[in-house]
C-alpha positions in Angstrom: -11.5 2.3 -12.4 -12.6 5.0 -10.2 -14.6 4.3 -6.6 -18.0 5.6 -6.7 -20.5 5.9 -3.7 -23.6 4.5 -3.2 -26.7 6.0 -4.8 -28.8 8.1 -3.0 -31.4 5.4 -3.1 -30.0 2.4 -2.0 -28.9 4.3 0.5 -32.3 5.7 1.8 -33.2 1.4 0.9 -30.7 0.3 3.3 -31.7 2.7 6.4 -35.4 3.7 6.0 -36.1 0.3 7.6 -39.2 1.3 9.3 -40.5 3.7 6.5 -38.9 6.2 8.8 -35.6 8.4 8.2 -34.7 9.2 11.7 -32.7 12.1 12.7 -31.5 14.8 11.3 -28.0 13.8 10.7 -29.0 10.9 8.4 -31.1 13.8 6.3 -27.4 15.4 5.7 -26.1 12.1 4.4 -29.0 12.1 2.5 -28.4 15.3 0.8 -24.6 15.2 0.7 -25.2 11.8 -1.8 -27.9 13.8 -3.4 -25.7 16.8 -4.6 -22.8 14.7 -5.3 -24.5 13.8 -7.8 -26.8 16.6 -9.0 -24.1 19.4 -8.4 -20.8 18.0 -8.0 -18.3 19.9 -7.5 -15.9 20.8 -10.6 -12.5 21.5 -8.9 -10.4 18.7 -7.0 -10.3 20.8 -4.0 -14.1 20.8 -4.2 -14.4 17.4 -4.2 -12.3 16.4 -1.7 -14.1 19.2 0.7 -17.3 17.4 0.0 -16.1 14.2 0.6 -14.4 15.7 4.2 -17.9 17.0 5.0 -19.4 13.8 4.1 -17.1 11.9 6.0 -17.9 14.2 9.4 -21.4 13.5 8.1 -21.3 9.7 9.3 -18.9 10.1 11.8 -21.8 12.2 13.8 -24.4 9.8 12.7 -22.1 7.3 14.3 -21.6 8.6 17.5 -25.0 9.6 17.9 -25.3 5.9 17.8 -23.1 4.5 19.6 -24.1 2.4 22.0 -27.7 2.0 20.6 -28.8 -1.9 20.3 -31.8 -2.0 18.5 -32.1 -4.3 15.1 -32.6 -0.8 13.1 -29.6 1.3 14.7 -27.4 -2.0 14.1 -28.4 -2.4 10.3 -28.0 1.4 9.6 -24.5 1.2 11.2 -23.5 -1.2 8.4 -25.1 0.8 5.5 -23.4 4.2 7.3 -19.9 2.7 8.2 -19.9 0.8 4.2 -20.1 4.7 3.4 -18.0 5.8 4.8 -15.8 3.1 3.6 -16.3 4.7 -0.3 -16.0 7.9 1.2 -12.3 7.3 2.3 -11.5 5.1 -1.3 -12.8 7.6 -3.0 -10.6 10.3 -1.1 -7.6 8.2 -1.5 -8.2 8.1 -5.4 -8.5 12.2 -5.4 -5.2 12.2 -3.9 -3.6 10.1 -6.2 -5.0 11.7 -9.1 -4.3 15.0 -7.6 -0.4 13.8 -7.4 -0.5 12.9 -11.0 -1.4 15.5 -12.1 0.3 18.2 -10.4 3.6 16.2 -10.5 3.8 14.3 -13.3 5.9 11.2 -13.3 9.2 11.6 -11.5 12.7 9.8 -12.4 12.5 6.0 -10.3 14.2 2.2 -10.3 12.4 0.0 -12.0 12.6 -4.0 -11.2 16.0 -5.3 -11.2 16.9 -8.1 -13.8 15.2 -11.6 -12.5 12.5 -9.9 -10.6 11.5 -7.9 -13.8 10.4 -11.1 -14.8 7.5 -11.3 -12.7 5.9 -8.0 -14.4 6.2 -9.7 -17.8 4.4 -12.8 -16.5 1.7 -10.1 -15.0 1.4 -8.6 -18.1 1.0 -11.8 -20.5 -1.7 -12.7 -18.2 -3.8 -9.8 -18.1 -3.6 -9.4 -21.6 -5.5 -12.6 -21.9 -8.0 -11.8 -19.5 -8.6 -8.0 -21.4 -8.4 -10.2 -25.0 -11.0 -12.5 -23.4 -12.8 -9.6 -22.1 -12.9 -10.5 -18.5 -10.5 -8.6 -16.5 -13.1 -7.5 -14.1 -12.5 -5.9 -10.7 -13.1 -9.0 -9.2 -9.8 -10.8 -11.0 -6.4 -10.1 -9.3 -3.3 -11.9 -10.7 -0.5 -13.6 -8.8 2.3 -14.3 -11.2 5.5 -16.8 -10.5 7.5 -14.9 -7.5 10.5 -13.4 -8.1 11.9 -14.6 -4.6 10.7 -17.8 -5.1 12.5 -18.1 -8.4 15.8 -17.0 -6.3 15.2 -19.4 -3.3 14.7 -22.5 -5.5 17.7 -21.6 -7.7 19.7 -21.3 -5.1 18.8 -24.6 -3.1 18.3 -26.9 -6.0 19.4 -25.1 -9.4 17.5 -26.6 -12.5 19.1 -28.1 -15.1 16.0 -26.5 -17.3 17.8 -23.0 -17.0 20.8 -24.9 -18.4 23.7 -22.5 -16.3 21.6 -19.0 -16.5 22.1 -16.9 -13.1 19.3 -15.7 -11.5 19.8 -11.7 -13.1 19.7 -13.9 -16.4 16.4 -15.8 -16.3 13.4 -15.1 -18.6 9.8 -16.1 -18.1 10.5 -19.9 -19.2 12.8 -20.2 -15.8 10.2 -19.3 -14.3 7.8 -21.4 -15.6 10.5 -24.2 -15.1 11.1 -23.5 -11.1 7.3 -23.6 -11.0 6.7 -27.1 -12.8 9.0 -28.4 -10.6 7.9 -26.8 -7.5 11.6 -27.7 -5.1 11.4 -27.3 -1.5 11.8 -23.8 -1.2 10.7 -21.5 2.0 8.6 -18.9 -0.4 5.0 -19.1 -1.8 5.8 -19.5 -5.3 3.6 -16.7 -6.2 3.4 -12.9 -6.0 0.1 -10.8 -5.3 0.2 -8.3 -7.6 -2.7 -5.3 -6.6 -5.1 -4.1 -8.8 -5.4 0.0 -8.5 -8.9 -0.2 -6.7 -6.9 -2.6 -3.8 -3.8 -0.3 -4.0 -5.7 2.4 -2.7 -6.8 1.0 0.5 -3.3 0.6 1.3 -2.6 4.3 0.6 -1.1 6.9 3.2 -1.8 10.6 2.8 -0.1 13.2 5.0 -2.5 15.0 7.0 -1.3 17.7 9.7 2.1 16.4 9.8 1.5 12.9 10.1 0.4 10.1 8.1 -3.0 8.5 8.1 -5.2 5.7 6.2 -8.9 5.3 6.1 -9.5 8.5 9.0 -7.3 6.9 11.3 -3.2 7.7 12.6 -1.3 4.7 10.9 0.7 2.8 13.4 2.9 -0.2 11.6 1.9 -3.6 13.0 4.3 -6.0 14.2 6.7 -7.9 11.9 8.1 -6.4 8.7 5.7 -3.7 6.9 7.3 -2.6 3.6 6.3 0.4 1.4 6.7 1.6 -2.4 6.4 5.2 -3.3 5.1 5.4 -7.1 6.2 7.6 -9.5 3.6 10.5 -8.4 4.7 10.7 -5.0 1.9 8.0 -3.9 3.1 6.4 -1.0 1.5 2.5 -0.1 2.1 0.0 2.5 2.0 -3.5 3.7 2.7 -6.0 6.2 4.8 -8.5 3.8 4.2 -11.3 6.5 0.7 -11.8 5.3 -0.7 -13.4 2.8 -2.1 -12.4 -0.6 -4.9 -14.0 -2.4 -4.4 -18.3 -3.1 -3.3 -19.5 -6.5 -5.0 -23.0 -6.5 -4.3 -23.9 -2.8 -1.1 -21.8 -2.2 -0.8 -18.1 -0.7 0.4 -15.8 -2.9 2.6 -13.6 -1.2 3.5 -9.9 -0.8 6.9 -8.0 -1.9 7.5 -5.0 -2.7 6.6 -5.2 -6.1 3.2 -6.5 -5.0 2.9 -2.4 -4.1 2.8 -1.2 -7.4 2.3 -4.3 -9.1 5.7 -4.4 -10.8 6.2 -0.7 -12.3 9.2 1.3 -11.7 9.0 2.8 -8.2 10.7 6.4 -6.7 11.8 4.3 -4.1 11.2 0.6 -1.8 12.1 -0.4 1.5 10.7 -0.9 4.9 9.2 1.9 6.6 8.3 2.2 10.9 5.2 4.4 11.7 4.1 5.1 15.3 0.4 6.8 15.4 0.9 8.8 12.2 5.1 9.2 13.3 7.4 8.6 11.4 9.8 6.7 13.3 12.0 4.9 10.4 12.0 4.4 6.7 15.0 2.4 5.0 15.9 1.7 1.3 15.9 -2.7 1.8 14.2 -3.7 -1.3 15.5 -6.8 -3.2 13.4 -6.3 -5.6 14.1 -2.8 -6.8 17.7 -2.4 -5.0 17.0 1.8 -4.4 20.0 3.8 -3.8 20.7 6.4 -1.4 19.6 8.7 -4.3 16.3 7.0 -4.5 15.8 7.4 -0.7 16.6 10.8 -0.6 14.1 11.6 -3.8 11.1 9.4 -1.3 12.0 11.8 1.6 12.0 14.9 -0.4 8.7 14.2 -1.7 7.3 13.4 1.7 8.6 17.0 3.2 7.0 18.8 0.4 3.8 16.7 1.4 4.6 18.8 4.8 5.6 15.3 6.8 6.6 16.0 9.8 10.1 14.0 10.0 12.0 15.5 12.9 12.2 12.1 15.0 12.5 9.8 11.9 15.8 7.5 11.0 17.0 6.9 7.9 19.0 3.6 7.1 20.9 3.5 3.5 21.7 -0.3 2.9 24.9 0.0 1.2 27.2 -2.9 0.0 29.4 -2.2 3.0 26.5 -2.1 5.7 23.4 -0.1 6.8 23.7 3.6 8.0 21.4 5.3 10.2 21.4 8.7 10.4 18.5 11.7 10.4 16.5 12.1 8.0 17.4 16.3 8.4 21.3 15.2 7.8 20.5 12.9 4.7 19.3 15.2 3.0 21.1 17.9 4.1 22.9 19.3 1.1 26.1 17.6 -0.5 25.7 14.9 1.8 24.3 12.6 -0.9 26.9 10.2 -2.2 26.6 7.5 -4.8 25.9 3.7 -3.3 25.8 0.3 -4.8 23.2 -2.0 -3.4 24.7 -5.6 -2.8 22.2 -8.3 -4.8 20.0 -10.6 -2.7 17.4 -9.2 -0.5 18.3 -6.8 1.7 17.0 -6.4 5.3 18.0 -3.4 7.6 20.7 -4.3 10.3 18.8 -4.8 13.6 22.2 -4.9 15.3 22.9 -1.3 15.1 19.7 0.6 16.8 19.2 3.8 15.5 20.2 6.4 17.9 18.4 9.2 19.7 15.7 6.2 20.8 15.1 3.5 22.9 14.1 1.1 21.4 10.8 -1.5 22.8 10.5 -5.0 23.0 11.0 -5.6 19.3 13.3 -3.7 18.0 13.1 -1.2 15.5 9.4 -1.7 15.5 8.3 0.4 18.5 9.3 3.2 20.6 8.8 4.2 23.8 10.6 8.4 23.2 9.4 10.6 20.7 6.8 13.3 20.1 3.6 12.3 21.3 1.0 12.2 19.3 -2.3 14.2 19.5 -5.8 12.6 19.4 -6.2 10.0 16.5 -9.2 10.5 14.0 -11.6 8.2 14.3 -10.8 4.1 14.0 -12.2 3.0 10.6 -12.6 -1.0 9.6 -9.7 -1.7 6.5 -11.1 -1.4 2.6 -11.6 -5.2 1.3 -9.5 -6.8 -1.0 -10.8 -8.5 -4.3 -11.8 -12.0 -4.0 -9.6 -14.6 -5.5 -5.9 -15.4 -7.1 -4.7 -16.0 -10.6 -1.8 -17.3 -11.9 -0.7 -16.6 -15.8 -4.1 -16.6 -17.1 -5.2 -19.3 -15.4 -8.3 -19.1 -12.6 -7.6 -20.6 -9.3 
């Protein structure tokens, strides 16, 4: 479903709290919302300029704010930064629709055999929710893990899957492993994001380097994975967190989680210093890209005008990782065939990539490098849906 924006109205509701509009740059929100809807504009380029200006529009308001602690300036602040939230959604879902249709699906890897399970267990239970006709925006669905399955096969295999290897298992497996629910180090469920969510986890390319929600996007600590869709739509997430609970356990987030189970240009875990691409690897379990896939990612990143010149690359390979530049990977005839080992890969930590030094984690910060220009403006992240579900069934 596509974002909207707040109507003009329950705008003017929101921040004529005194009967009294205020300054002038409130009027401009004002009439941005108004011909956004009167006269929008027909082209996507139009759009997204309107957008920009609105988005400039409460980023004045706010600074002319700042600082201000009356009971008025503090509830306008929430009414102007909640639009600027929509603004930046909406922005997001111009880009991706821009990408699909300009680009048109591209060649990917879909879910490798026991992990595709998990998209048939997604898609059994949202067609119950769309027979039942209640698959609003406020239902997300958390399916039986993939890595769960593998961790609990692997501990304490079931007798229910009567000798099946994990690449062999079908839905009822699944259904077993969760019945019997065996000590096993992963959530037993999956979050898989709705479109709406996957957007606020969206990075777009802008001047070189890559943002989300107005701001430089700077990886957090721990592991932050990304997929890249089949349109070139690049999304990202810190797997250590949690998704949304299924009864009282945590669903939790793997790459399919991304694009909730469809096939993917490319997976793997990706390092981001404001906006810099610092590293980006091809470690997915789930989806097991090859240096092919990796290379396809990269290429559609350059076209997007990324800058890349201090990024690494690392190919997991059966034989190893390999870092190299990302200018030298895909330099011509240097890309080879490789077969991803099974289990889920994780880049070698042991081997720092050359030409930087690394900080006090490694491979997650950098102390060389280009360094980076002013940031946009800081903006709050867009809010998940409320709530998990598991097969059809409400948590």
């Amino acid at each position: 479903m596509k974002p909207t924006l707040i109507s003009l109205e329950a705008f003017k509701s929101k921040t004529a709290l005194s009967g009294f509009r205020g300054r002038n740059k409130l009027l401009k929100i004002d009439f941005l919302l108004e011909t956004w809807v009167t006269n929008p504009p027909p082209t996507a380029d139009g759009r997204m300029q309107h957008l920009g200006t609105l988005l400039v529009a409460c980023d004045e308001w706010m600074k002319i704010k700042e600082g201000k602690e009356s009971k008025n300036s503090a509830l306008r602040s929430v009414a102007v930064q909640d639009l600027r939230k929509q603004v930046l959604l909406l922005m997001n879902y111009e880009q991706f629709q821009r990408k699909k249709q300009l680009s048109g699906p591209r060649m990917g890897v879909p879910l490798q055999p026991g992990y595709s399970v998990e998209r048939v267990l997604f898609n059994q239970a949202r067609n119950q929710f769309r027979d039942a006709r209640t698959y609003g925006l406020d239902v997300t669905i958390s399916p039986v893990g993939g890595s769960f399955a593998h961790d609990a096969h692997t501990r304490q295999p079931s007798p229910l899957v009567q000798g099946r290897q994990f690449d062999q298992f079908t839905p009822e497996d699944f259904t077993a492993y969760e019945k019997l629910a065996p000590i096993s180090s992963q959530s037993m469920y999956v979050h898989y994001m709705r479109k709406h969510e996957r957007l606020g986890t969206m990075l777009t390319v802008s001047n070189g380097r890559l943002s989300r929600n107005g701001a430089w996007y700077s990886t957090p600590r721990g592991i932050t994975i990304y997929a890249m869709d089949l349109y070139g739509n690049l999304f990202v997430q810190n797997s250590t967190e949690n998704g949304r609970l299924v009864g009282n356990v945590s669903s939790q987030f793997n790459h399919s989680s991304l694009n909730a189970g469809n096939s993917v240009i490319c997976a793997g875990e990706i390092v981001v210093k404001d906006g810099i691409l610092r590293e980006i690897s091809n470690a997915s379990g789930h989806y097991r890209p090859t240096r092919e896939n990796l290379v396809e990612c990269l290429r559609v990143l350059a076209d997007d005008d990324l800058n890349m010149d201090e990024a690494i690359a690392i190919v997991h390979t059966a034989t190893g990782d390999e870092h190299d530049s990302v200018a030298a990977l895909c330099a011509p005839g240097q890309v080879t065939a490789s077969t991803p080992p099974p289990g889920r890969p994780r880049a070698n930590r042991h081997a720092p990539p050359p030409r930087f030094e690394p900080a006090a984690e490694p491979s997650r910060g950098w102390t060389r490098g280009t360094k980076p220009q002013t940031p946009p403006p800081q903006s709050e992240p867009v809010a998940e849906p409320s709530r998990g579900w598991n097969n059809g069934k409400p948590s």
